[in-house]
The first five atom37 places (N, CA, C, CB, O) and aatype in JSON, in Angstrom:
{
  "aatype": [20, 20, 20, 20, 20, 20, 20, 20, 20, 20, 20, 20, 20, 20, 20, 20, 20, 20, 20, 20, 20, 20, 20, 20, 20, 20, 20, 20, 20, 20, 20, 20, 20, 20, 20, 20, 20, 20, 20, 20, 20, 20, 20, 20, 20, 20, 20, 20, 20, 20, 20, 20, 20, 20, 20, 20, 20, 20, 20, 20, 20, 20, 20, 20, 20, 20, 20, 20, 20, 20, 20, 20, 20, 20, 20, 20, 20, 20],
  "atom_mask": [
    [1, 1, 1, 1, 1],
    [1, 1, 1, 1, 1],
    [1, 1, 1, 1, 1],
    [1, 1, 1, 1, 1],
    [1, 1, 1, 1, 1],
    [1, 1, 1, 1, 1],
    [1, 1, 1, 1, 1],
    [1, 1, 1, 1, 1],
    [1, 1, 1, 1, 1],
    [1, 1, 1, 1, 1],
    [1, 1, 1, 1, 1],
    [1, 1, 1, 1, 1],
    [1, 1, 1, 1, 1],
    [1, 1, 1, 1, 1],
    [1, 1, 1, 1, 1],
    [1, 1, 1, 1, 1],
    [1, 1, 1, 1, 1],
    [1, 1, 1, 1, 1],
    [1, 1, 1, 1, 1],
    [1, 1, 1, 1, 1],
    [1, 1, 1, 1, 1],
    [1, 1, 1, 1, 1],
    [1, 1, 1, 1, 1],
    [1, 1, 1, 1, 1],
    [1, 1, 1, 1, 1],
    [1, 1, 1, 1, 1],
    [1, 1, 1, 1, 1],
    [1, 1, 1, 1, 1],
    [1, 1, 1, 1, 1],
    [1, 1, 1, 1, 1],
    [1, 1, 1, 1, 1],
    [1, 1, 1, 1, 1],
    [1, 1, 1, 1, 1],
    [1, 1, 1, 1, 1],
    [1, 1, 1, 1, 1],
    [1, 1, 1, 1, 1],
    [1, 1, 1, 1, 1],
    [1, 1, 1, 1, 1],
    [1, 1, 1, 1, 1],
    [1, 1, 1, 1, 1],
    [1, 1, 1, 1, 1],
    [1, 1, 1, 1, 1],
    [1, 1, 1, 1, 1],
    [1, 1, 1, 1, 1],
    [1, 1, 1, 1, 1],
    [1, 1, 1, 1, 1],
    [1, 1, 1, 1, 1],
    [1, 1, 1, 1, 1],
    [1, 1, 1, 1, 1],
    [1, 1, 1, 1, 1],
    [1, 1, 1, 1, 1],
    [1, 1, 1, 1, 1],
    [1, 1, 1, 1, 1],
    [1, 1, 1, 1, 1],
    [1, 1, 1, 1, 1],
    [1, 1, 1, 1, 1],
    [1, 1, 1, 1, 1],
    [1, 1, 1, 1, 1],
    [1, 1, 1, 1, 1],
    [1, 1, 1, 1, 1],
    [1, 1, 1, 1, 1],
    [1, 1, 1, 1, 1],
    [1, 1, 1, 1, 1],
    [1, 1, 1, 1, 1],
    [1, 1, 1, 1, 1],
    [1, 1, 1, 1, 1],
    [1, 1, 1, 1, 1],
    [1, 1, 1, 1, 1],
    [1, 1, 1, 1, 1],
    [1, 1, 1, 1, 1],
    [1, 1, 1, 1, 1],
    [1, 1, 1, 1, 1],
    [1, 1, 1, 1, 1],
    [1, 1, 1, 1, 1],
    [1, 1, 1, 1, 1],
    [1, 1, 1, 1, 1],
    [1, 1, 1, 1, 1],
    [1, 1, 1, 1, 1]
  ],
  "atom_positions": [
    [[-6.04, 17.87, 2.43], [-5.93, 16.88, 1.37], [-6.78, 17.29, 0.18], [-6.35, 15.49, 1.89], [-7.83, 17.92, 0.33]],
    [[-6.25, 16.89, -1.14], [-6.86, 17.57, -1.77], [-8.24, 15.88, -2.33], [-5.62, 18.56, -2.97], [-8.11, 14.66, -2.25]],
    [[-9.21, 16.67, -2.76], [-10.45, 16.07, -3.17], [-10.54, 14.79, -3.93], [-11.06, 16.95, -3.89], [-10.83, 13.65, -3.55]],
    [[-10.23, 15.25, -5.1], [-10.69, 14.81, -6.81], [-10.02, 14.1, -7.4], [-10.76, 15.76, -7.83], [-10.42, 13.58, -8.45]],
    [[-8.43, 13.8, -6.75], [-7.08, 13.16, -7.25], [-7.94, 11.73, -7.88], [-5.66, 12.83, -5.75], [-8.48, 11.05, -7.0]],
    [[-8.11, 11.18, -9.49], [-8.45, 10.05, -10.01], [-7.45, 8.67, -9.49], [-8.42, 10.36, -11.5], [-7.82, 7.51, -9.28]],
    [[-6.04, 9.29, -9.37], [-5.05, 8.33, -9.36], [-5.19, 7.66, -7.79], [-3.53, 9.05, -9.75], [-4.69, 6.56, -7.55]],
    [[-5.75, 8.25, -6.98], [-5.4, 7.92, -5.57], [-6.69, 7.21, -4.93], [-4.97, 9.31, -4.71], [-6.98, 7.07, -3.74]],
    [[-7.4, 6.8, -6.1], [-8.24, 5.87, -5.79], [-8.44, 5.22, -4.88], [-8.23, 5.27, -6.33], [-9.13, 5.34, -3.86]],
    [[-7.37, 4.06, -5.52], [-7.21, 2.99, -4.36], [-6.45, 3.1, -2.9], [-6.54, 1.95, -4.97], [-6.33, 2.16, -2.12]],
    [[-6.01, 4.25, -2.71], [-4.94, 4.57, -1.72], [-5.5, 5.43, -0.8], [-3.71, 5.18, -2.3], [-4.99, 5.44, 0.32]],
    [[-6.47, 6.19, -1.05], [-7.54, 7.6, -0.06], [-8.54, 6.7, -0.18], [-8.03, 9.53, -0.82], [-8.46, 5.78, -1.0]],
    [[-9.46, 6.83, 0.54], [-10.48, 6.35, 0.9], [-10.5, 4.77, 1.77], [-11.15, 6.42, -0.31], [-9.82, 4.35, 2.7]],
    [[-11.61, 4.19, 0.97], [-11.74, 3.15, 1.66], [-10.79, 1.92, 0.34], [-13.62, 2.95, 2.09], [-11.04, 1.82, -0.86]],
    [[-9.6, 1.08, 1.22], [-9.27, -0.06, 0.98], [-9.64, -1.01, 0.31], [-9.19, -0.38, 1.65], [-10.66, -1.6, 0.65]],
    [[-8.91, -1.41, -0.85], [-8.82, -2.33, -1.18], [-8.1, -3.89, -1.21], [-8.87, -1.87, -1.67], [-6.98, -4.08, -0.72]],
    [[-8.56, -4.51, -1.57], [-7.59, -5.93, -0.66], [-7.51, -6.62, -1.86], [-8.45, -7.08, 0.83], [-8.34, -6.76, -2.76]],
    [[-5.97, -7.16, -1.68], [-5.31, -8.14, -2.97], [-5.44, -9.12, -2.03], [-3.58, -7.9, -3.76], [-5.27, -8.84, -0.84]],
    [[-5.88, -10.9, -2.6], [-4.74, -12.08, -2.13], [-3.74, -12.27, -2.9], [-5.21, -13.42, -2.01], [-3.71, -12.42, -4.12]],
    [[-2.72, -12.26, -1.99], [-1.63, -12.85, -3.21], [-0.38, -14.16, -2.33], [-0.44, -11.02, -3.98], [0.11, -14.01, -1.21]],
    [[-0.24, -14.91, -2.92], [0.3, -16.12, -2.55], [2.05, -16.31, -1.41], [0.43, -16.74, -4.13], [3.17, -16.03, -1.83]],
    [[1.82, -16.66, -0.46], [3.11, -16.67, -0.13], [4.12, -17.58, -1.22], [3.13, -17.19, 1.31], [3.83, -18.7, -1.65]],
    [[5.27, -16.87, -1.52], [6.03, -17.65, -2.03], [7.17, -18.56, -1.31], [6.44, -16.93, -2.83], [8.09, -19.11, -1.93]],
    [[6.98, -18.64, 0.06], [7.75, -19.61, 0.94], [7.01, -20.8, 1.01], [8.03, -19.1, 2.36], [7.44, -21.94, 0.83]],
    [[5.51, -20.35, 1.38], [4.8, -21.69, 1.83], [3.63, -21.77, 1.35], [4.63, -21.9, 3.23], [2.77, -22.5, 1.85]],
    [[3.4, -20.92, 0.15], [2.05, -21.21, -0.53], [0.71, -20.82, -0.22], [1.89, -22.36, -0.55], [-0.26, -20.69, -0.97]],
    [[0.83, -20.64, 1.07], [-0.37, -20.07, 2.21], [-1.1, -18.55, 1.54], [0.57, -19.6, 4.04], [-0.4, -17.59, 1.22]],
    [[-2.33, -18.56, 1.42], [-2.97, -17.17, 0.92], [-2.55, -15.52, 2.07], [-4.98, -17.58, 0.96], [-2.29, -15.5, 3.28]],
    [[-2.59, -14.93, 1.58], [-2.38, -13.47, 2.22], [-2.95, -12.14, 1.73], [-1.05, -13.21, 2.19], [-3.11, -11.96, 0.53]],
    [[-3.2, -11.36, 2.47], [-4.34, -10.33, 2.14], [-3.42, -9.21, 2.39], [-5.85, -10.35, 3.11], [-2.7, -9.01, 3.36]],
    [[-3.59, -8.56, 1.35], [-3.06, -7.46, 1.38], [-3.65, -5.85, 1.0], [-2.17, -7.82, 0.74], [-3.76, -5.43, -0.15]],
    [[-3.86, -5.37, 1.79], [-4.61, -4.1, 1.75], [-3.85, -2.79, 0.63], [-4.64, -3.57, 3.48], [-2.63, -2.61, 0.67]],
    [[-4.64, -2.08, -0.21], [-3.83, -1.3, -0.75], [-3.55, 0.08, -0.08], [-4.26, -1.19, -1.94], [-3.06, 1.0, -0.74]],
    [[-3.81, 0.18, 1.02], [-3.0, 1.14, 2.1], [-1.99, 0.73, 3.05], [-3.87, 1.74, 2.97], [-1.88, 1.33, 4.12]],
    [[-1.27, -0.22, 2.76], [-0.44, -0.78, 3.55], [0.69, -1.53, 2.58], [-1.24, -1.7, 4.51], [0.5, -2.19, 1.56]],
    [[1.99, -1.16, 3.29], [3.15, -1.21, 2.22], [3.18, -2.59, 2.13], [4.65, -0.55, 2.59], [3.08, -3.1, 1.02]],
    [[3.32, -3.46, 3.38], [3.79, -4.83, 3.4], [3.14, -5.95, 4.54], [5.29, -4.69, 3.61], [2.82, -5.37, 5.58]],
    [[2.96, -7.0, 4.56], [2.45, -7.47, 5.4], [2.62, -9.04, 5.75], [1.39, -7.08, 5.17], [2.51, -9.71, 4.72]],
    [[2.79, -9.6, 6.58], [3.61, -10.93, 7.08], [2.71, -11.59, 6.79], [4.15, -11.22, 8.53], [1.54, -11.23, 6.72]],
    [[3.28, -12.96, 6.5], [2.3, -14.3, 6.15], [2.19, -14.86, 7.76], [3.17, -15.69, 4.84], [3.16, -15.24, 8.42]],
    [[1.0, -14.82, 8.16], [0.7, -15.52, 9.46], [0.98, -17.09, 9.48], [-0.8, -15.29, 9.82], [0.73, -17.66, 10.54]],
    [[1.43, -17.76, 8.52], [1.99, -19.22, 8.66], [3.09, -19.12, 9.13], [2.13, -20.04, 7.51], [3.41, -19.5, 10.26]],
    [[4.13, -18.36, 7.97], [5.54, -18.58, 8.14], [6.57, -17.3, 8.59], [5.98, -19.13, 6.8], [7.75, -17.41, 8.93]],
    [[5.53, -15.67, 8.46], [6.47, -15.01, 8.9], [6.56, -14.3, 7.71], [7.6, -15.68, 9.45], [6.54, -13.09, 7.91]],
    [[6.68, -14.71, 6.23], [7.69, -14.33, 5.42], [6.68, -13.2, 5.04], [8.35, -15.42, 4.28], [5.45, -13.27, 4.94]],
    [[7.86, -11.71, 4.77], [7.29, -10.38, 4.1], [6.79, -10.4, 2.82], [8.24, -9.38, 4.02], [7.56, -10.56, 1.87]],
    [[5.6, -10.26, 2.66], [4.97, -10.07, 1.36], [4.86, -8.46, 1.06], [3.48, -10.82, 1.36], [4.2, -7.86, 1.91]],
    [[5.42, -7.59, -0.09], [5.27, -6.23, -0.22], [4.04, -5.95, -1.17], [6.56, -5.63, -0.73], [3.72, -6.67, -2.12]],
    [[3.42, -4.82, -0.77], [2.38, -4.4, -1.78], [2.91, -3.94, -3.53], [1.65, -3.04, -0.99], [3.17, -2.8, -3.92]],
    [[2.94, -4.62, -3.95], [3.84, -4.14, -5.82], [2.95, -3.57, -6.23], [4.33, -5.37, -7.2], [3.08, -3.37, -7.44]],
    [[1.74, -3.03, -5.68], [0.74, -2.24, -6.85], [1.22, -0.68, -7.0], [-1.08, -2.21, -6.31], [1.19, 0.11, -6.06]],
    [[1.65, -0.39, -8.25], [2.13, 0.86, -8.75], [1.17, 1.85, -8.41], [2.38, 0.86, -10.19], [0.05, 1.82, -8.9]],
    [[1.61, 2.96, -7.39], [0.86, 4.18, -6.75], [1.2, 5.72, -7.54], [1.37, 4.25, -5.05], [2.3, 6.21, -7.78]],
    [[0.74, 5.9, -7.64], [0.8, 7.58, -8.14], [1.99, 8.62, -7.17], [-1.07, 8.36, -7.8], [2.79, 9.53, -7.37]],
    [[1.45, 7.73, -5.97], [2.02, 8.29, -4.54], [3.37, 8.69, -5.16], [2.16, 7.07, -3.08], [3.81, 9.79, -5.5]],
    [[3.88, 7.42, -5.2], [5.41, 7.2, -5.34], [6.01, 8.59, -6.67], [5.66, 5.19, -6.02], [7.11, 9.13, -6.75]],
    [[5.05, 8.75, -7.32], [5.73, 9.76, -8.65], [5.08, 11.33, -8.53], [5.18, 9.03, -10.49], [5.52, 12.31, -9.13]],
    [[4.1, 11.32, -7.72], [3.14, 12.91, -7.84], [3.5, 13.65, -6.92], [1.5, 12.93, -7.65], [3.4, 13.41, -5.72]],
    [[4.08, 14.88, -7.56], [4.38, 15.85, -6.62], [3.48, 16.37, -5.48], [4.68, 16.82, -7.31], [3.66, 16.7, -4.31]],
    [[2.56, 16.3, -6.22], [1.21, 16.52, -5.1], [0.99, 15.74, -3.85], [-0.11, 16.22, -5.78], [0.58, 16.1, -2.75]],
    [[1.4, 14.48, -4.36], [1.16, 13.12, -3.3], [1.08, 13.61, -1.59], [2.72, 11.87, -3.49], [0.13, 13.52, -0.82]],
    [[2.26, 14.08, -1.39], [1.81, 14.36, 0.38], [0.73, 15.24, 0.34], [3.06, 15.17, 1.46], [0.02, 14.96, 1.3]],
    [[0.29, 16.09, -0.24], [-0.94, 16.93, -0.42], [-2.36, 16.16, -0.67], [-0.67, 17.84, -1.64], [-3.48, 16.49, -0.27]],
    [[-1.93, 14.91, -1.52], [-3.36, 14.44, -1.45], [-4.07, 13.39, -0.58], [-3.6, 14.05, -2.57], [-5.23, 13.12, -0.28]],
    [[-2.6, 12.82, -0.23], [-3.24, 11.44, 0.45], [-2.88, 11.61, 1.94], [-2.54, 9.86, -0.2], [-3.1, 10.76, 2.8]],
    [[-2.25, 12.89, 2.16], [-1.98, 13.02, 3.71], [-0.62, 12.57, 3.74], [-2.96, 12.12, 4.74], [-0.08, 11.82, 2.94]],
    [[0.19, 13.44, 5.38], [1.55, 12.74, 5.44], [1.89, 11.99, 5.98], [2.33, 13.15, 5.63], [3.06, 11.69, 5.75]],
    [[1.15, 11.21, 7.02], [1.2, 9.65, 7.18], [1.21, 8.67, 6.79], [0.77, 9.29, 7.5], [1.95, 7.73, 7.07]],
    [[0.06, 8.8, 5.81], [-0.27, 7.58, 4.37], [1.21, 7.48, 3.69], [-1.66, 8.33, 2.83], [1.98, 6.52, 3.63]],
    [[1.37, 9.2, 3.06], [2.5, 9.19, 2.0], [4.64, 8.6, 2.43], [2.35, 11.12, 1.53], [5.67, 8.24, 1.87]],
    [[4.01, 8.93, 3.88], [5.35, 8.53, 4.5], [5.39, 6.64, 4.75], [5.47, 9.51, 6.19], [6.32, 5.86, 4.94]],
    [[4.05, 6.47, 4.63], [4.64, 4.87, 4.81], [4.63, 4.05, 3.8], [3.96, 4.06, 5.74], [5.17, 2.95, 3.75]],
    [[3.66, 4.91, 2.52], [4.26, 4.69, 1.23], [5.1, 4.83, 0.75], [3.98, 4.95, 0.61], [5.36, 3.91, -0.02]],
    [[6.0, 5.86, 0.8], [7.61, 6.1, 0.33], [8.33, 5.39, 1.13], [8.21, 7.57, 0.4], [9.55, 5.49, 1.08]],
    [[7.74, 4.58, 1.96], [9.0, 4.28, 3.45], [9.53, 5.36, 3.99], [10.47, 3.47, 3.11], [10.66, 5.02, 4.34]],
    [[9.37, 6.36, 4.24], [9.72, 7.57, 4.66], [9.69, 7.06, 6.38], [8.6, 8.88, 4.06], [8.55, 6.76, 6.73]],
    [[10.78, 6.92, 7.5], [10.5, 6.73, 8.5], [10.53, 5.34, 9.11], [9.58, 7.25, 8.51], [10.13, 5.02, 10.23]],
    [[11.27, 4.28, 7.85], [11.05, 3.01, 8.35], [12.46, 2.87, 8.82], [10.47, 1.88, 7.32], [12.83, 1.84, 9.39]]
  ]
}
């Protein structure tokens, strides 16, 4: 993996966490910025991570963030 990548901030290393609101039932939800999507423990309903990644556009991307990370960021495998 490579080092120094500025863009992959939030995505290599250590996690960052959004709340962002269910829109079925209003209920808060945490969403990690290494993780594509994640269920509202009230109701079930899929909340997706919308924060714009580098991942998704840098050729480099499987090189920097690893090919596990980058495959469940692209959905690669779902």
């Amino acid at each position: 993996m490579l080092e120094s990548c500025p863009g992959a901030i939030g995505v290599k290393g250590a996690p960052t966490i959004k709340i962002k609101v269910c829109p079925e039932c209003g209920k808060n939800i945490e969403i990690f910025s290494n993780i594509t999507k994640n269920p509202c423990t009230n109701c079930g309903f899929i909340v997706y991570n919308d924060s714009m990644s580098c991942v998704k556009w840098c050729r480099y991307a499987k090189e920097c963030v690893g090919e596990e990370l980058y495959n469940q960021i692209t959905g690669i495998g779902e």
